[in-house]
C-alpha positions as CSV (number, residue, x, y, z in Angstrom):
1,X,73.4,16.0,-39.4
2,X,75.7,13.3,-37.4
3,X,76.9,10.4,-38.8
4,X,75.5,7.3,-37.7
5,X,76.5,3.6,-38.4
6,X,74.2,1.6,-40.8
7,X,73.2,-0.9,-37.3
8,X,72.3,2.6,-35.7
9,X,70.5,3.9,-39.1
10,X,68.4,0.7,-39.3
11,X,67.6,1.1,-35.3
12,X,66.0,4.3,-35.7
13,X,64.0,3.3,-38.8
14,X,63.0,0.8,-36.7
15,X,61.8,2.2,-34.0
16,X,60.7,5.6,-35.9
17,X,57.9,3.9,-37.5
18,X,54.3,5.2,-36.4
19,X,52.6,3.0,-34.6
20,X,48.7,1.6,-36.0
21,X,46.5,2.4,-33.2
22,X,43.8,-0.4,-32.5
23,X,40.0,1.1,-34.2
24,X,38.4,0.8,-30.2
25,X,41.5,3.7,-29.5
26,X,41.2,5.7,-31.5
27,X,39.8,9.8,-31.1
28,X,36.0,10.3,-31.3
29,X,34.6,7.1,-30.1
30,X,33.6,5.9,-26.7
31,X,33.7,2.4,-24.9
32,X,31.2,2.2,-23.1
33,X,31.2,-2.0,-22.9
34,X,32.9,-1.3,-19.1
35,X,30.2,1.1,-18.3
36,X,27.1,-1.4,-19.2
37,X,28.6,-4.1,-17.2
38,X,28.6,-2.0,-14.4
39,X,24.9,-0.5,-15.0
40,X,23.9,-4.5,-15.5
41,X,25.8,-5.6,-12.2
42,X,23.9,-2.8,-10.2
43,X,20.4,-3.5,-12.0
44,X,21.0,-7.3,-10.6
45,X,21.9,-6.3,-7.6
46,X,18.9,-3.9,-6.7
47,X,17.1,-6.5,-8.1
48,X,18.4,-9.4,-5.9
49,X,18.2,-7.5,-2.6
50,X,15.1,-5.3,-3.1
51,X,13.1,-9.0,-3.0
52,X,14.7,-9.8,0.4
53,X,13.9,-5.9,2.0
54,X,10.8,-5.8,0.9
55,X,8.0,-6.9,2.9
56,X,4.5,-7.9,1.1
57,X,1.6,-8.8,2.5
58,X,-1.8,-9.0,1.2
59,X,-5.4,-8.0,2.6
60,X,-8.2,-9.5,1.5
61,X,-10.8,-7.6,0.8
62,X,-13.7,-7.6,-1.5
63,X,-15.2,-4.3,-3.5
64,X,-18.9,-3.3,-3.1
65,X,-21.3,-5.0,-5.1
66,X,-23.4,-3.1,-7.2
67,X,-27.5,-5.1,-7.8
68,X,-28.6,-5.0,-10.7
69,X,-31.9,-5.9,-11.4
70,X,-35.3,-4.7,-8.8
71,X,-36.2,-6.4,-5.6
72,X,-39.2,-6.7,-4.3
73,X,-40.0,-4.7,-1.0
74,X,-42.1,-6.6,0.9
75,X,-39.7,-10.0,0.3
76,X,-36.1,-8.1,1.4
77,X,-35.3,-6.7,4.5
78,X,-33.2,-3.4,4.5
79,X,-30.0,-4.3,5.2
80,X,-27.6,-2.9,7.4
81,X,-24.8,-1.4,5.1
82,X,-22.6,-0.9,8.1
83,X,-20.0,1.7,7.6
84,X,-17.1,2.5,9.5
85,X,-14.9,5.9,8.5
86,X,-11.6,6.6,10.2
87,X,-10.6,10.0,10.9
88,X,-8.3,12.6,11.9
89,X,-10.5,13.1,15.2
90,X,-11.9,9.5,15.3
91,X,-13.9,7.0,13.7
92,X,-17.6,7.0,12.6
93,X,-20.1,4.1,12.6
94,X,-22.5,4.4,10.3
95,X,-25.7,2.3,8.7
96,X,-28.9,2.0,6.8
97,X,-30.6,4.0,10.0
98,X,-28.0,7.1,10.1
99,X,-24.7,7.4,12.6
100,X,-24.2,6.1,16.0
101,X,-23.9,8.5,18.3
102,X,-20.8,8.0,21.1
103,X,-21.6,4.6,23.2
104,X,-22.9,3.1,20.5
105,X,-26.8,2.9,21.5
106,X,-28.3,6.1,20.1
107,X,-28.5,7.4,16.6
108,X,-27.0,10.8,15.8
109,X,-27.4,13.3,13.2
110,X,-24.8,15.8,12.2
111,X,-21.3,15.7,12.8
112,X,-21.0,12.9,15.0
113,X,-17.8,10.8,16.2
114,X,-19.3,7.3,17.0
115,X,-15.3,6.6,19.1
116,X,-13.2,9.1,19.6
117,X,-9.8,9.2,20.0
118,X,-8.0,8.5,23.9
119,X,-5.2,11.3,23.3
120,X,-3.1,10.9,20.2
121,X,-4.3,7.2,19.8
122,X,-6.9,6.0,18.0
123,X,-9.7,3.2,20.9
124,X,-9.5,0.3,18.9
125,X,-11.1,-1.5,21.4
126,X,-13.9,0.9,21.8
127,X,-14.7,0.0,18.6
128,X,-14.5,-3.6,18.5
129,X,-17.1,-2.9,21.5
130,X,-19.7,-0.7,19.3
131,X,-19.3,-2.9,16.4
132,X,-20.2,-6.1,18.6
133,X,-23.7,-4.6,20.2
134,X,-24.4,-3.9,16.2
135,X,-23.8,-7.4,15.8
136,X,-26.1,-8.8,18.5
137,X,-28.5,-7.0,16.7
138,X,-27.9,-7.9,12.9
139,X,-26.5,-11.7,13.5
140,X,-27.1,-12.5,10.0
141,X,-25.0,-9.6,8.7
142,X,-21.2,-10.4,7.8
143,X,-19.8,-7.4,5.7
144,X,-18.4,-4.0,6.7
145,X,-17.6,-1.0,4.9
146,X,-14.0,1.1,5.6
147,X,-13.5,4.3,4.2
148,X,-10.3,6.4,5.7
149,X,-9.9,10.5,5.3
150,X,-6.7,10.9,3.1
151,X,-4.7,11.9,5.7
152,X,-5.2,8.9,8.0
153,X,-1.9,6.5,7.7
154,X,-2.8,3.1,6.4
155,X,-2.0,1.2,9.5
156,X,-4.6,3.1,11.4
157,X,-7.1,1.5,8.4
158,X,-5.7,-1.5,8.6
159,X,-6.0,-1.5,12.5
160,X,-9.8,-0.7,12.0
161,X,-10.1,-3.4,9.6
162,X,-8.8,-5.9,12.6
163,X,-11.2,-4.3,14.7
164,X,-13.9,-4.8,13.7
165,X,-13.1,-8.9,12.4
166,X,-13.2,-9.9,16.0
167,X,-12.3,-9.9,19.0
168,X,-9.4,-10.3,20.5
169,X,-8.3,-13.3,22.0
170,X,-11.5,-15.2,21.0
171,X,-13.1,-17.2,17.8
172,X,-15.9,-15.0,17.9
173,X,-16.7,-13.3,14.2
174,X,-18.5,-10.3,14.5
175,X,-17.6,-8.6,10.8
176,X,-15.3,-10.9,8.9
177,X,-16.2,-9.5,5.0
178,X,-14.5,-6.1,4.9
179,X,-14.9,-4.0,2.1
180,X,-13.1,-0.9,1.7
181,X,-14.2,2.3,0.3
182,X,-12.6,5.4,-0.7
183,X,-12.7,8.5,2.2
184,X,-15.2,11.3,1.6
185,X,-14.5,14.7,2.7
């Protein structure tokens, strides 16, 4: 073994002592304090900008009623129940008295597509049309039904539901209570 001084003696004593380690070092646990302020950062951040990307509007729109109670035949007239159904190949117009048939003036039985589609596109204003001769007919009536096959996007329903509203470009109501109804297949 050397010989060393006692000022180099005391210097290794020193600095040969072991060193306490701090409890948050040592082996076996995990700090995970840095890891939650990121997660918490992220969190307000989706939250933050999700409210400015997303865009929400709301429909109104009322669910059918259901009567409870009996009416009298002879004092109520039957009532339209006007029903419009969009579909892959078109949409139907339907009421108390069975489906229109195409041009809207005849009623159809069977499989029956009141306005068919021009092309790929669905004739909005085709319908508007059909739905305003119904109208001069039934001036008292306001409601409409809208049903949709499930494979139909939901703008094309909500196009339907502007459709038959009014028309375009005027003040003129023809259907302005729209209900909506879940598609039958």
């Amino acid at each position: 073994m050397p010989n060393f001084s006692p000022k180099q003696r005391n210097y290794i004593r020193k600095r040969g002592k072991g060193v306490q380690l701090d409890p948050s070092e040592m082996v076996g646990e995990l700090n995970i304090v840095p890891f939650l302020d990121i997660v918490m950062n992220l969190i307000m951040f989706l939250l933050a900008t999700s409210e400015a990307v997303l865009m929400i509007s709301q429909i109104e729109s009322d669910l059918p009623k259901i009567a409870k109670g009996r009416s009298h035949g002879a004092d109520v007239a039957t009532p339209l129940n006007l029903n419009v159904t969009v579909t892959e190949a078109g949409v139907i117009v339907s009421g108390s008295g069975g489906k229109l048939a195409p041009g809207c003036a005849n009623i159809d039985m069977g499989r029956t597509i009141t306005v068919p589609k021009k092309g790929n596109n669905y004739d909005w204003p085709g319908l508007t049309d059909c739905v305003a001769r119904i109208k001069q007919q039934f001036k008292d009536e306001n409601s409409v039904t809208i049903s949709a096959d499930p494979q139909v996007q939901f703008e094309q329903i909500v196009a339907s539901m502007d459709a038959v509203r009014a028309r375009p470009n005027t003040k003129d109501e023809l259907f302005p209570q729209v209900l909506i109804s879940v598609g039958v297949r």
